[in-house]
PDB file of N, CA, C and O in Angstrom:
ATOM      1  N   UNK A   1     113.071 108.627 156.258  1.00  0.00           N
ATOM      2  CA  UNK A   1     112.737 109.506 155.154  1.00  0.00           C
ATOM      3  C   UNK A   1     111.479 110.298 155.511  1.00  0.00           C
ATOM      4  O   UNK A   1     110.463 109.710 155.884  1.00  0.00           O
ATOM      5  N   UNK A   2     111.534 111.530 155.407  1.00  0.00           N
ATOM      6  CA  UNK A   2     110.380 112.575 155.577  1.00  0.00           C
ATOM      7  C   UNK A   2     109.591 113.132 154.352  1.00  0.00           C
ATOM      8  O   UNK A   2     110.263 113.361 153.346  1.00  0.00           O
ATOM      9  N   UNK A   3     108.651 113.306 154.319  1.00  0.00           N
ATOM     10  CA  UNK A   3     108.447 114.093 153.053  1.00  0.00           C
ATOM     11  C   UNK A   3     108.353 115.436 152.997  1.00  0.00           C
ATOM     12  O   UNK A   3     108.764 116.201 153.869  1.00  0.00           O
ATOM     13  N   UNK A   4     107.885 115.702 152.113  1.00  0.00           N
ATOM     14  CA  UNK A   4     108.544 117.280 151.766  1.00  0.00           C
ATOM     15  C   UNK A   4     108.295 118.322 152.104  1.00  0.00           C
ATOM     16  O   UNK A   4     108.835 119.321 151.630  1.00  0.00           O
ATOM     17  N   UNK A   5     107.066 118.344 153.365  1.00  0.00           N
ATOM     18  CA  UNK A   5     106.905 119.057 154.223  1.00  0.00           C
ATOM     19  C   UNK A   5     107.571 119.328 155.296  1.00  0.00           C
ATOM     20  O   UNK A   5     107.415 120.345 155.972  1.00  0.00           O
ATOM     21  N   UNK A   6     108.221 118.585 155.480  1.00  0.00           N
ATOM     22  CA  UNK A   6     108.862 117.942 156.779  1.00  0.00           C
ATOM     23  C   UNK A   6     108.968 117.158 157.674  1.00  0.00           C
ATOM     24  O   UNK A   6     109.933 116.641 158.236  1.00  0.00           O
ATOM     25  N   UNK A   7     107.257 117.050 157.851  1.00  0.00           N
ATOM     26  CA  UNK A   7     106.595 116.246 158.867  1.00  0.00           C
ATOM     27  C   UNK A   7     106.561 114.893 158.299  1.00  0.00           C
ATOM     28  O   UNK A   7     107.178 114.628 157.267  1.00  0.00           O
ATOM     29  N   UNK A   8     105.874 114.043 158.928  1.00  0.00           N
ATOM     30  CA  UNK A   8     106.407 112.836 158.865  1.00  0.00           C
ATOM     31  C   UNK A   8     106.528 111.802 157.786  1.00  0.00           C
ATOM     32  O   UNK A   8     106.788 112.250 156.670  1.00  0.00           O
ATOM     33  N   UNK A   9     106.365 110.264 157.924  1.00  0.00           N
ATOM     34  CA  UNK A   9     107.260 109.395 157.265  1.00  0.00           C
ATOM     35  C   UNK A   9     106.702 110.163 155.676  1.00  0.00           C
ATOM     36  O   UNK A   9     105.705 110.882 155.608  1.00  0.00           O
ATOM     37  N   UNK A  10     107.497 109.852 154.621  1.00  0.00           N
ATOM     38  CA  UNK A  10     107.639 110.115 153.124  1.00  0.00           C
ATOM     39  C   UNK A  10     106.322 108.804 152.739  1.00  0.00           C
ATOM     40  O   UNK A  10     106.142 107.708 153.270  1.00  0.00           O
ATOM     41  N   UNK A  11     105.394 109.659 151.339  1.00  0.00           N
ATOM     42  CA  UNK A  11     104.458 108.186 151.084  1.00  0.00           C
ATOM     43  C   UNK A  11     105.143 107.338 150.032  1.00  0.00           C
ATOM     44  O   UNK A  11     105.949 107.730 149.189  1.00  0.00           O
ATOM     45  N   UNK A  12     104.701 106.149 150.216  1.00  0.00           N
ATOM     46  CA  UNK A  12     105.128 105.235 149.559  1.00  0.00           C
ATOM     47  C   UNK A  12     105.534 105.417 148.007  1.00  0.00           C
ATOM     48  O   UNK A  12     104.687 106.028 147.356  1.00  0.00           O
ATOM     49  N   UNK A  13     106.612 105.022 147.340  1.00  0.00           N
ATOM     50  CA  UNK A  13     106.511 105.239 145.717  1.00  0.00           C
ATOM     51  C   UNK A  13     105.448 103.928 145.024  1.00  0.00           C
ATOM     52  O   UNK A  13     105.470 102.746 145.365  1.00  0.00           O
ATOM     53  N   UNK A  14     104.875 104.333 144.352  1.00  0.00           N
ATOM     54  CA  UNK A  14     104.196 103.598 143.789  1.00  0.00           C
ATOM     55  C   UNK A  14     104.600 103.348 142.504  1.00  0.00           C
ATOM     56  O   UNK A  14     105.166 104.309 141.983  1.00  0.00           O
ATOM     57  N   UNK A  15     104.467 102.132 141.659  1.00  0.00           N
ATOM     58  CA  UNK A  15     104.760 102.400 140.352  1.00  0.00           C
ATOM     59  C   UNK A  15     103.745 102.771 139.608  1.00  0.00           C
ATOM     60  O   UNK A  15     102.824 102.169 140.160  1.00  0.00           O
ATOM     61  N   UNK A  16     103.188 103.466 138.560  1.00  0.00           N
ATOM     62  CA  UNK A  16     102.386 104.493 137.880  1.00  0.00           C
ATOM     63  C   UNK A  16     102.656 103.545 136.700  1.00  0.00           C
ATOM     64  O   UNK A  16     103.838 103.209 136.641  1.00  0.00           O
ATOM     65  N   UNK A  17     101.680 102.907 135.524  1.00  0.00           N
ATOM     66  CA  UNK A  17     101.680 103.135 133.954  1.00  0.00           C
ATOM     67  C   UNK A  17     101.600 103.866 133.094  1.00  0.00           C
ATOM     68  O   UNK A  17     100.462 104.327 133.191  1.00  0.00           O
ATOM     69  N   UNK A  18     102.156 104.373 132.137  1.00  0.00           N
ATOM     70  CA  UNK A  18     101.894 105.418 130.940  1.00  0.00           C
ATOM     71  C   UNK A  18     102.250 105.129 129.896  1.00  0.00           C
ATOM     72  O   UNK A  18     103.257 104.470 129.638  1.00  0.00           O
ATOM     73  N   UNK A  19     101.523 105.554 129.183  1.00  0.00           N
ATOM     74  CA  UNK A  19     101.373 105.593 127.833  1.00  0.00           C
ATOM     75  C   UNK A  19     102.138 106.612 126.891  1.00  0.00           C
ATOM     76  O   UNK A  19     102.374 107.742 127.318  1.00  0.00           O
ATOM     77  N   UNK A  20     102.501 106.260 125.708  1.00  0.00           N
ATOM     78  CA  UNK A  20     103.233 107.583 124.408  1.00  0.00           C
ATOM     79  C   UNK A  20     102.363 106.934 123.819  1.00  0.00           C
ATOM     80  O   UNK A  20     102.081 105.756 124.040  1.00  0.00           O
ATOM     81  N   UNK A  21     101.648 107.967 122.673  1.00  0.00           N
ATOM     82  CA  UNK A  21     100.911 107.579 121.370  1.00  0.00           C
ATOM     83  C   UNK A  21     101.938 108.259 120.678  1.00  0.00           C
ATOM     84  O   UNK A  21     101.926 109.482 120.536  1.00  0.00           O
ATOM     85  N   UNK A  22     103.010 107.369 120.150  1.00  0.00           N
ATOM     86  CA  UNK A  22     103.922 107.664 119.042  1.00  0.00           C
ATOM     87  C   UNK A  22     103.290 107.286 117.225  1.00  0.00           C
ATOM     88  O   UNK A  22     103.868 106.662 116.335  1.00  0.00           O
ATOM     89  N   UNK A  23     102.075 107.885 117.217  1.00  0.00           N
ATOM     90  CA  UNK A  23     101.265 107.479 116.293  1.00  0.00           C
ATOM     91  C   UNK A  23     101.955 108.319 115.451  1.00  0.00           C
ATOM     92  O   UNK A  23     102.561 107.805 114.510  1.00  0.00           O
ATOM     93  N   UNK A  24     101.980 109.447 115.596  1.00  0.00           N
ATOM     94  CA  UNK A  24     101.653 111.064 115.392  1.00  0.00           C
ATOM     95  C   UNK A  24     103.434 110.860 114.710  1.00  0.00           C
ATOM     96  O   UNK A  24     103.767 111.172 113.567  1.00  0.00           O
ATOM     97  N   UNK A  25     104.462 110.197 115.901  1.00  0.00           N
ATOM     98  CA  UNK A  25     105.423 110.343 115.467  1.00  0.00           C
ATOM     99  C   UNK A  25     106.095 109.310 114.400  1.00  0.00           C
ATOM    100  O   UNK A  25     107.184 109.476 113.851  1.00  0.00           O
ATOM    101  N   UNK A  26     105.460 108.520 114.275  1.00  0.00           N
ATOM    102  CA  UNK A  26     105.687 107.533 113.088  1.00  0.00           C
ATOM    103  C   UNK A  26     105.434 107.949 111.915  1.00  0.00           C
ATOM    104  O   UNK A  26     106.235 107.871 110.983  1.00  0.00           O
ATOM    105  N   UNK A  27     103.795 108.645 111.811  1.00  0.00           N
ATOM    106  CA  UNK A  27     103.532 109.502 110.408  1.00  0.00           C
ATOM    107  C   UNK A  27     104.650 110.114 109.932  1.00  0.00           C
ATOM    108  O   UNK A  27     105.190 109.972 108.835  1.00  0.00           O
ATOM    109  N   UNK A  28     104.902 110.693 110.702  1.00  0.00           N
ATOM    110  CA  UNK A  28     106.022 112.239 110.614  1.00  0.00           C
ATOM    111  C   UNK A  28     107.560 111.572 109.829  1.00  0.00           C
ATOM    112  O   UNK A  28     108.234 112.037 108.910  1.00  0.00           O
ATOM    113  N   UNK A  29     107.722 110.358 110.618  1.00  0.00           N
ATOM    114  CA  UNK A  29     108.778 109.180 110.174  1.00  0.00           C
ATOM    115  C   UNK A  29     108.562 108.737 108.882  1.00  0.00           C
ATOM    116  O   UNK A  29     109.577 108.711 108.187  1.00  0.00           O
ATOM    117  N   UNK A  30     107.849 108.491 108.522  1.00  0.00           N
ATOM    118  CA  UNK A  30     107.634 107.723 107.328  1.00  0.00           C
ATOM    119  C   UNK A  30     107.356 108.397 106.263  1.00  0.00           C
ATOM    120  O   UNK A  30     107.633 107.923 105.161  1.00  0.00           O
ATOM    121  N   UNK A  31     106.787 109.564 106.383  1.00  0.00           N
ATOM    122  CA  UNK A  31     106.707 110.835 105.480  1.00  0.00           C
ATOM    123  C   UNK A  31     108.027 111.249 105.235  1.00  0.00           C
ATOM    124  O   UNK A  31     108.335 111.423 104.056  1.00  0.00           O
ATOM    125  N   UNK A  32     109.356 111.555 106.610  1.00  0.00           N
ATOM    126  CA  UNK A  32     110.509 111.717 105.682  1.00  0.00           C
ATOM    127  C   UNK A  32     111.003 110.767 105.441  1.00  0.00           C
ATOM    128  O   UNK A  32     111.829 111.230 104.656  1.00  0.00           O
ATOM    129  N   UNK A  33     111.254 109.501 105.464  1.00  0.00           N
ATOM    130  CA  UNK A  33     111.884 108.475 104.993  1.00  0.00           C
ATOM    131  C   UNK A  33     111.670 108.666 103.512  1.00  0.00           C
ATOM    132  O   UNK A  33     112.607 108.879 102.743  1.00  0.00           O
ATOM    133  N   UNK A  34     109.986 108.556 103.005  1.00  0.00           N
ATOM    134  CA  UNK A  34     109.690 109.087 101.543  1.00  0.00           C
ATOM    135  C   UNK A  34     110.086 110.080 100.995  1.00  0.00           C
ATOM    136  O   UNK A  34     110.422 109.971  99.815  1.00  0.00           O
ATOM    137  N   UNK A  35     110.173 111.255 101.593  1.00  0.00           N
ATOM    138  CA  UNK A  35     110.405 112.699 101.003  1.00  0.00           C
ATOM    139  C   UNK A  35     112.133 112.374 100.943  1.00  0.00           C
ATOM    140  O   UNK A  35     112.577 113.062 100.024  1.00  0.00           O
ATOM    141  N   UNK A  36     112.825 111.877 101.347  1.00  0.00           N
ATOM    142  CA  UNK A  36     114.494 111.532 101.470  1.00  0.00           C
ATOM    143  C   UNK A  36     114.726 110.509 100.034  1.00  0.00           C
ATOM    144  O   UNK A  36     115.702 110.666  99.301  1.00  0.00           O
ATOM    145  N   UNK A  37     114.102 109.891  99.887  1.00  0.00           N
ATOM    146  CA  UNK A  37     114.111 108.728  98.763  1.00  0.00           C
ATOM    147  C   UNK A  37     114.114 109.349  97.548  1.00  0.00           C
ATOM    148  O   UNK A  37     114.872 109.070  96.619  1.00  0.00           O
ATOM    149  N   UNK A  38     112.836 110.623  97.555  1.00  0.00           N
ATOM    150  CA  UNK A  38     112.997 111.169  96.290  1.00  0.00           C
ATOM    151  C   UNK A  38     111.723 110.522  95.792  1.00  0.00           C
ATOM    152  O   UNK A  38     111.114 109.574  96.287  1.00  0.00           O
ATOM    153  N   UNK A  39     111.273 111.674  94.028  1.00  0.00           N
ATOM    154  CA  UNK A  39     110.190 110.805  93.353  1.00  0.00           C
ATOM    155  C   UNK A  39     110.656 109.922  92.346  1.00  0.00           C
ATOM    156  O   UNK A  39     109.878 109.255  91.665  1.00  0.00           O
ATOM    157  N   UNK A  40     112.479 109.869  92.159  1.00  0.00           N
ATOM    158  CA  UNK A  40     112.508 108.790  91.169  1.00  0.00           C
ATOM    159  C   UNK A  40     112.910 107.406  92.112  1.00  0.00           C
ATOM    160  O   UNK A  40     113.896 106.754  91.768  1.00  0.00           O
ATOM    161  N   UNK A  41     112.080 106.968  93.362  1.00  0.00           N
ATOM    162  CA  UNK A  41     112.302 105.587  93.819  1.00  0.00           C
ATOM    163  C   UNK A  41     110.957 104.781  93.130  1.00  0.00           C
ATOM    164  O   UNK A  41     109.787 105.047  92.852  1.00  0.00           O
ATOM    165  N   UNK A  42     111.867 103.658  93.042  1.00  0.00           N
ATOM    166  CA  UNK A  42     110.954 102.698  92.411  1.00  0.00           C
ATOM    167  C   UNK A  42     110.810 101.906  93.127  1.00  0.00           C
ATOM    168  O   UNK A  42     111.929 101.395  93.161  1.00  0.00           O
ATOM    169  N   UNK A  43     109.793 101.009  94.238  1.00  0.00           N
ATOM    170  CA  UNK A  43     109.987  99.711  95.063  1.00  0.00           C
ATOM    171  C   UNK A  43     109.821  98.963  93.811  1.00  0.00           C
ATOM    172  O   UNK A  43     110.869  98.350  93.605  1.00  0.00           O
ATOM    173  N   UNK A  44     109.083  98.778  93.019  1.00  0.00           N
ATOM    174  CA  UNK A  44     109.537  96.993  92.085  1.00  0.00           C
ATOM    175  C   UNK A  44     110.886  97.276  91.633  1.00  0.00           C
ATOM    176  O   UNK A  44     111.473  96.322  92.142  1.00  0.00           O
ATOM    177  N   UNK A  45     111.793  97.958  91.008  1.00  0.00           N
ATOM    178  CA  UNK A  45     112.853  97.916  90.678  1.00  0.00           C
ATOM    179  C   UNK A  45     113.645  97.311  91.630  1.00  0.00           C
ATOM    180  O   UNK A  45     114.283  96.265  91.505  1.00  0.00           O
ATOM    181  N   UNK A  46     113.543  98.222  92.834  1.00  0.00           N
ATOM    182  CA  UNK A  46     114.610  97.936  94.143  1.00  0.00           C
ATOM    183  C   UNK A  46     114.573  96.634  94.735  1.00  0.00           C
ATOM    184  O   UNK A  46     115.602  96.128  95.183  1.00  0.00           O
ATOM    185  N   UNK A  47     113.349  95.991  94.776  1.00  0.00           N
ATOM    186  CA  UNK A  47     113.218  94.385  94.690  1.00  0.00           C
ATOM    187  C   UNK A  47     113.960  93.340  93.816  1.00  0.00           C
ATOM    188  O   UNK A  47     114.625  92.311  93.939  1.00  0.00           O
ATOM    189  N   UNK A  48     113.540  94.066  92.991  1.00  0.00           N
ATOM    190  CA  UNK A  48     114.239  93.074  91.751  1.00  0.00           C
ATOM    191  C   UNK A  48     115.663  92.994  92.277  1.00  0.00           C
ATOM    192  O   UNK A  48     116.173  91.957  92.701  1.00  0.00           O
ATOM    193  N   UNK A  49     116.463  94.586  92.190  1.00  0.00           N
ATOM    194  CA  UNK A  49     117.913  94.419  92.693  1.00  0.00           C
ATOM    195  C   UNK A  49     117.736  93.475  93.917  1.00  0.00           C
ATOM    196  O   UNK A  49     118.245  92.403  93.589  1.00  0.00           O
ATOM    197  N   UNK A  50     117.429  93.424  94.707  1.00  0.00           N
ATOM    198  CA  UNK A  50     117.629  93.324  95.579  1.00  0.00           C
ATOM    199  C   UNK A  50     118.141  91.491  95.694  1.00  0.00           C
ATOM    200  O   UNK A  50     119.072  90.876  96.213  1.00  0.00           O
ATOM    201  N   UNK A  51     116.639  91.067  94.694  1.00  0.00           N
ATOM    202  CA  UNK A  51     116.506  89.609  94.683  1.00  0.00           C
ATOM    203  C   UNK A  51     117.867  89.184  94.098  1.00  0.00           C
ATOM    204  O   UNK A  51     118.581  88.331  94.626  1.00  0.00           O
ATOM    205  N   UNK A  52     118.286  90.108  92.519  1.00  0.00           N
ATOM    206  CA  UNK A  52     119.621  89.695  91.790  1.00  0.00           C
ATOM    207  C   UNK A  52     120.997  90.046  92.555  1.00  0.00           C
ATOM    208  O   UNK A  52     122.195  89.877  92.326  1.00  0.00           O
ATOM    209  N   UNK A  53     120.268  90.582  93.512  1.00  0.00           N
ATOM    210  CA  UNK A  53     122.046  90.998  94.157  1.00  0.00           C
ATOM    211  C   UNK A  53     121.787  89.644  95.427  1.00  0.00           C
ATOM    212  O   UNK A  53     122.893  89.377  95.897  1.00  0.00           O
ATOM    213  N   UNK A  54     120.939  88.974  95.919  1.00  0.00           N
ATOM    214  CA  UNK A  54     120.854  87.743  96.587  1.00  0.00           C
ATOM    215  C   UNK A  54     121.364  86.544  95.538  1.00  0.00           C
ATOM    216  O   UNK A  54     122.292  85.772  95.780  1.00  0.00           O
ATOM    217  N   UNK A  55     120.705  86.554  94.543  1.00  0.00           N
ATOM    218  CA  UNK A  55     121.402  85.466  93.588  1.00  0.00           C
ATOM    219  C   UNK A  55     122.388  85.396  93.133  1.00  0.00           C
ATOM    220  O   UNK A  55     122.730  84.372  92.540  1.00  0.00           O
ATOM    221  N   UNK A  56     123.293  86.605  93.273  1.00  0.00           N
ATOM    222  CA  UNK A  56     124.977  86.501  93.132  1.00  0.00           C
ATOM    223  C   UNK A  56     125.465  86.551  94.426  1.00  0.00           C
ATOM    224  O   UNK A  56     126.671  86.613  94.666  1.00  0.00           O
ATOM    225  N   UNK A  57     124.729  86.532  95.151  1.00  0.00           N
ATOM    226  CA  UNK A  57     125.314  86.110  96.969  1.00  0.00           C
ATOM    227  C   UNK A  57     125.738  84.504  96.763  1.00  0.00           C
ATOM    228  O   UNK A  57     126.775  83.887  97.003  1.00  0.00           O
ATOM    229  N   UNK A  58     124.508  84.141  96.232  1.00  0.00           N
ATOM    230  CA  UNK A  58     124.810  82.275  96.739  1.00  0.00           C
ATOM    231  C   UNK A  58     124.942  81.569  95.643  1.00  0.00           C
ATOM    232  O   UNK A  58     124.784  80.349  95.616  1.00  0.00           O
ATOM    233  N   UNK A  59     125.359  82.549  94.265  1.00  0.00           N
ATOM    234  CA  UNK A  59     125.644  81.665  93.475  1.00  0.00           C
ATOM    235  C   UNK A  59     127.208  81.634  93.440  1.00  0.00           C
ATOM    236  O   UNK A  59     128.047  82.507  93.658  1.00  0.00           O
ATOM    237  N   UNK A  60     127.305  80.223  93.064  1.00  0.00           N
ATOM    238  CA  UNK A  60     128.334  79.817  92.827  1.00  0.00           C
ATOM    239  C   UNK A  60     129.427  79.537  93.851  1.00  0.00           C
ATOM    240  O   UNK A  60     130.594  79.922  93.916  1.00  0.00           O
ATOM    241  N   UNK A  61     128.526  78.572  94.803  1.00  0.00           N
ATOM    242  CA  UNK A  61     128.918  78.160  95.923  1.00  0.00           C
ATOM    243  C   UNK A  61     129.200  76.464  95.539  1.00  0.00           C
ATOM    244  O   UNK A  61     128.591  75.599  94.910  1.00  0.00           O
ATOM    245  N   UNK A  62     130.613  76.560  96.384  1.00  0.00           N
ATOM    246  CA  UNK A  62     131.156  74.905  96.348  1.00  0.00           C
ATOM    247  C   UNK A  62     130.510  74.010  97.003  1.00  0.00           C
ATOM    248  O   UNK A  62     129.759  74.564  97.807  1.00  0.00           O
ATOM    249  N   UNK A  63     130.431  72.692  97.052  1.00  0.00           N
ATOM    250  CA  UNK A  63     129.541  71.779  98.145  1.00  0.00           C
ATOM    251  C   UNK A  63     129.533  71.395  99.204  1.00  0.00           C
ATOM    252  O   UNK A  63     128.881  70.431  99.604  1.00  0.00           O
ATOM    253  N   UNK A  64     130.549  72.359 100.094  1.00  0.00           N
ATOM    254  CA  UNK A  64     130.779  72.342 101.267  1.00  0.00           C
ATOM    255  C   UNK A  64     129.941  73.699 101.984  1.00  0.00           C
ATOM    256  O   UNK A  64     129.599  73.800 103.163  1.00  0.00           O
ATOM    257  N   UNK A  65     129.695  74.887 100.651  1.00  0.00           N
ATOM    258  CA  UNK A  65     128.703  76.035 101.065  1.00  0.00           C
ATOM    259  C   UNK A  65     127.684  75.816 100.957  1.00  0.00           C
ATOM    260  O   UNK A  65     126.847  76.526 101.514  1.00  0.00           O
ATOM    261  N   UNK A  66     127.297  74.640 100.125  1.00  0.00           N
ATOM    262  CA  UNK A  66     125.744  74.725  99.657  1.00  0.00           C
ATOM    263  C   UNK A  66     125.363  73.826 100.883  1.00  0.00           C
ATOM    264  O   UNK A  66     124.369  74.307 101.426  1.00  0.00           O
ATOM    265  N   UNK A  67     125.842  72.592 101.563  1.00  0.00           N
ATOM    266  CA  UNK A  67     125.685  72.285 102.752  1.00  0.00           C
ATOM    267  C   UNK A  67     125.287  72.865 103.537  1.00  0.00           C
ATOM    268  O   UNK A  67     124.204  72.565 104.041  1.00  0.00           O
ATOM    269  N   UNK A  68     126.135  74.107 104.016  1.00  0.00           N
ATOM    270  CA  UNK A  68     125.696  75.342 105.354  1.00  0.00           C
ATOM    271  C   UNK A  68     125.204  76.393 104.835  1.00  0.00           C
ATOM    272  O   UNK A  68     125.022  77.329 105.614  1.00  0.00           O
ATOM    273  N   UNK A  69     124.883  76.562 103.587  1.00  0.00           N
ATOM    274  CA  UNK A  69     123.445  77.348 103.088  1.00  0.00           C
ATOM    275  C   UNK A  69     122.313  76.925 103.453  1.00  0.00           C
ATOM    276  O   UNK A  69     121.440  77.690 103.863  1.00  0.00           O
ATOM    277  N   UNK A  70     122.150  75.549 103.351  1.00  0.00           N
ATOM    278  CA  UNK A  70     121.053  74.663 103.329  1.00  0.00           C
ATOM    279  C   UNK A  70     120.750  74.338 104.928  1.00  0.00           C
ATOM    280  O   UNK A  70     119.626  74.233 105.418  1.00  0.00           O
ATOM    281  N   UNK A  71     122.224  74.179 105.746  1.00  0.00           N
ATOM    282  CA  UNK A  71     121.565  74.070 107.169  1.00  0.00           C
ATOM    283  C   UNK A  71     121.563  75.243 107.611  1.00  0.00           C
ATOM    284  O   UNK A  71     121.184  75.165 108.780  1.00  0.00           O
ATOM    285  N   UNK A  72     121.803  76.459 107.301  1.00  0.00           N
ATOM    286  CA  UNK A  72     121.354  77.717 107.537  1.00  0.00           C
ATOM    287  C   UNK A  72     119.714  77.926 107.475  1.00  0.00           C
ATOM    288  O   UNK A  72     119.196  78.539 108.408  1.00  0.00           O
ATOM    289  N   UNK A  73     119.158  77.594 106.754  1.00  0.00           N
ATOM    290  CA  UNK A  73     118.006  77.614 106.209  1.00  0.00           C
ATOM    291  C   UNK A  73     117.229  76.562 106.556  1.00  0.00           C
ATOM    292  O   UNK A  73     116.052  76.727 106.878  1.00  0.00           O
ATOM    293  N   UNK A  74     117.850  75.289 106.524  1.00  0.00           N
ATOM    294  CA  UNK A  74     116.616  74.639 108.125  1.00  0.00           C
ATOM    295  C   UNK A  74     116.738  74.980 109.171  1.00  0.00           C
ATOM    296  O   UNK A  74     115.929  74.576 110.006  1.00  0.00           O
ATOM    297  N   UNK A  75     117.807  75.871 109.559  1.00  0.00           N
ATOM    298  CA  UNK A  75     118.015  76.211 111.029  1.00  0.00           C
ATOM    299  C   UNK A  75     117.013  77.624 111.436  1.00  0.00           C
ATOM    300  O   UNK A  75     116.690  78.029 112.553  1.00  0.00           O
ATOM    301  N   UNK A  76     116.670  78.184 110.052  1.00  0.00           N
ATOM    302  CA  UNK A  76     115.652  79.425 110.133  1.00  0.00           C
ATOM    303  C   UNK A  76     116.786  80.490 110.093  1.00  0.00           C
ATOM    304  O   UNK A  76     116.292  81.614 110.180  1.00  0.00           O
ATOM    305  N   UNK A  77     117.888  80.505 110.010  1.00  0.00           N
ATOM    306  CA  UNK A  77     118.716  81.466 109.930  1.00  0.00           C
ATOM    307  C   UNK A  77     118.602  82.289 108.739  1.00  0.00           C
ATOM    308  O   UNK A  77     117.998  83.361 108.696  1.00  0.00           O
ATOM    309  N   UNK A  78     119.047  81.885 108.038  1.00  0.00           N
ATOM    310  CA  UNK A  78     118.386  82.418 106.355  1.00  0.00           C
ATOM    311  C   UNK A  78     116.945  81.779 105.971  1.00  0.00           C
ATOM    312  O   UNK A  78     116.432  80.727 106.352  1.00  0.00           O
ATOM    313  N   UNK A  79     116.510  82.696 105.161  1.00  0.00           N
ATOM    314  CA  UNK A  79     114.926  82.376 104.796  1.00  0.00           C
ATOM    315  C   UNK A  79     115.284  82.043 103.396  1.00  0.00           C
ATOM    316  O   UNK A  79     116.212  82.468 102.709  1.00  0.00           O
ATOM    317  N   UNK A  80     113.982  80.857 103.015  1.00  0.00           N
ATOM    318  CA  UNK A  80     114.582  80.021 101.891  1.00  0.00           C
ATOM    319  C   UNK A  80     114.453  81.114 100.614  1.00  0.00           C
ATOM    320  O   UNK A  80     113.798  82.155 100.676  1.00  0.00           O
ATOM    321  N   UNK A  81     115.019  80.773  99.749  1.00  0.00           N
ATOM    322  CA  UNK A  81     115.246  81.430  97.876  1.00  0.00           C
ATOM    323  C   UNK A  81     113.463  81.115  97.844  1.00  0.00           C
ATOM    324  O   UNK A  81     112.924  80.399  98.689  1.00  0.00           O
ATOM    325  N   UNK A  82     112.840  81.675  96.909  1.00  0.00           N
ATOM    326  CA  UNK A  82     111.910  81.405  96.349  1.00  0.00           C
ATOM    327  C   UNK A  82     112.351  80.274  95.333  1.00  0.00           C
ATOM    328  O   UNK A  82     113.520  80.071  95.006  1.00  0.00           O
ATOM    329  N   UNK A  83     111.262  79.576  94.884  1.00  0.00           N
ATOM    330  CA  UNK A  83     111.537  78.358  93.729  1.00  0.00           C
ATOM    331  C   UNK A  83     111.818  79.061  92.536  1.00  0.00           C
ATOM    332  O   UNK A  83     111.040  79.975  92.264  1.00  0.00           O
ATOM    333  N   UNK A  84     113.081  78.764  91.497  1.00  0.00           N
ATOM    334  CA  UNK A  84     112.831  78.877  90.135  1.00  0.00           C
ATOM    335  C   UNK A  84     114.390  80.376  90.355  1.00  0.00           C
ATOM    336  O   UNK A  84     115.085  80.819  89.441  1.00  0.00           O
ATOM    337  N   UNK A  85     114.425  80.599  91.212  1.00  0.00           N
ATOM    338  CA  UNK A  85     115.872  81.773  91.236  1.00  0.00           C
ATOM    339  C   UNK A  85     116.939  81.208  91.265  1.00  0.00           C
ATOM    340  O   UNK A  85     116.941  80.156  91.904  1.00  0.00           O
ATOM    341  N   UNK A  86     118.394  81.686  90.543  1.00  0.00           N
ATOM    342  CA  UNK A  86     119.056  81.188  89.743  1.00  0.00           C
ATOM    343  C   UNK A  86     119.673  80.193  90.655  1.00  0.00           C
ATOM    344  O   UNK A  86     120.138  79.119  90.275  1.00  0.00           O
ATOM    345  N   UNK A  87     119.643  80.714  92.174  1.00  0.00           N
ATOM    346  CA  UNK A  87     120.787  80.185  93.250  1.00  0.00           C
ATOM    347  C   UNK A  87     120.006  78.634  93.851  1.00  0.00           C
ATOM    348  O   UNK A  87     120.525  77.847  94.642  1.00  0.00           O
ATOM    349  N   UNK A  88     119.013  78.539  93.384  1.00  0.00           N
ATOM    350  CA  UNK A  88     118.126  77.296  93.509  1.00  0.00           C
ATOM    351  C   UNK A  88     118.553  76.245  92.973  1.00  0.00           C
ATOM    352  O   UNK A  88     118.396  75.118  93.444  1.00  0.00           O
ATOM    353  N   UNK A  89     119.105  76.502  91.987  1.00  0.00           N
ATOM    354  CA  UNK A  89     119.798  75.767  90.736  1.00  0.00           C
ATOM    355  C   UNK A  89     120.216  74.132  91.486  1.00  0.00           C
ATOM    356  O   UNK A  89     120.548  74.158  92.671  1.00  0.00           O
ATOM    357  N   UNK A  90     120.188  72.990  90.875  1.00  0.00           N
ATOM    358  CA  UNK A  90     121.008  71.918  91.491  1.00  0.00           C
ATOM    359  C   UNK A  90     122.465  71.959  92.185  1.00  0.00           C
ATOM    360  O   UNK A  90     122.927  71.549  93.250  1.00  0.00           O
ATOM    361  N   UNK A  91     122.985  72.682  91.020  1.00  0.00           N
ATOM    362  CA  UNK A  91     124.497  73.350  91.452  1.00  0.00           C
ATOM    363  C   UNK A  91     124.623  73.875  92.176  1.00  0.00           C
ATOM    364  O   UNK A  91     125.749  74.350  92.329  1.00  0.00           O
ATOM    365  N   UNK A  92     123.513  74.195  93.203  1.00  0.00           N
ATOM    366  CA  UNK A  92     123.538  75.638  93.529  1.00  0.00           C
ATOM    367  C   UNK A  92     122.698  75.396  95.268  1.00  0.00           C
ATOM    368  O   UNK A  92     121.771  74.628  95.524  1.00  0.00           O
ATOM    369  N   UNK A  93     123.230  76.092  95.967  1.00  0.00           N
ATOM    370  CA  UNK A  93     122.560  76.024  97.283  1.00  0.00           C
ATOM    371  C   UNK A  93     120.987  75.691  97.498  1.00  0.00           C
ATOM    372  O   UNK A  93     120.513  75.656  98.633  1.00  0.00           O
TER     373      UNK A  93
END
């Protein structure tokens, strides 16, 4: 291999580090994520759904689900219910 003069051997490639400051481009991200949502988003509302649409996930599971709910959740697979939500229930995963 020659380099690009012609003359002799080509220099070594070296590997080089660099940097992106995707600072600039995250702002820019997160500004439209907001501006897309609109001004009638609510985050406490959307929580709330969020929590009641989890509590009709695991409610009303038989005792063969609430088993592999439960070893789901020592296994770290699912993250536990908070205490006192409906799916907590005895009956209930």
């Amino acid at each position: 291999m020659t380099n690009a003069a012609g003359g002799g051997p080509a220099e070594p490639v070296t590997s080089e580090w660099f940097e992106f400051d995707l600072a600039g481009h995250e702002a820019r991200r997160r500004a439209e994520v907001l501006a897309a949502l609109g001004p009638g988003w609510d985050p406490p509302a959307a929580m709330r759904a969020e929590d009641a649409a989890a509590g009709l996930l695991y409610s009303g599971l038989d005792a063969g689900q609430r088993a592999t709910y439960r070893m789901l959740v020592a296994a770290g697979v699912l993250p536990p219910r908070e205490g006192g939500a409906a799916s907590d229930a005895a009956d209930r995963p």
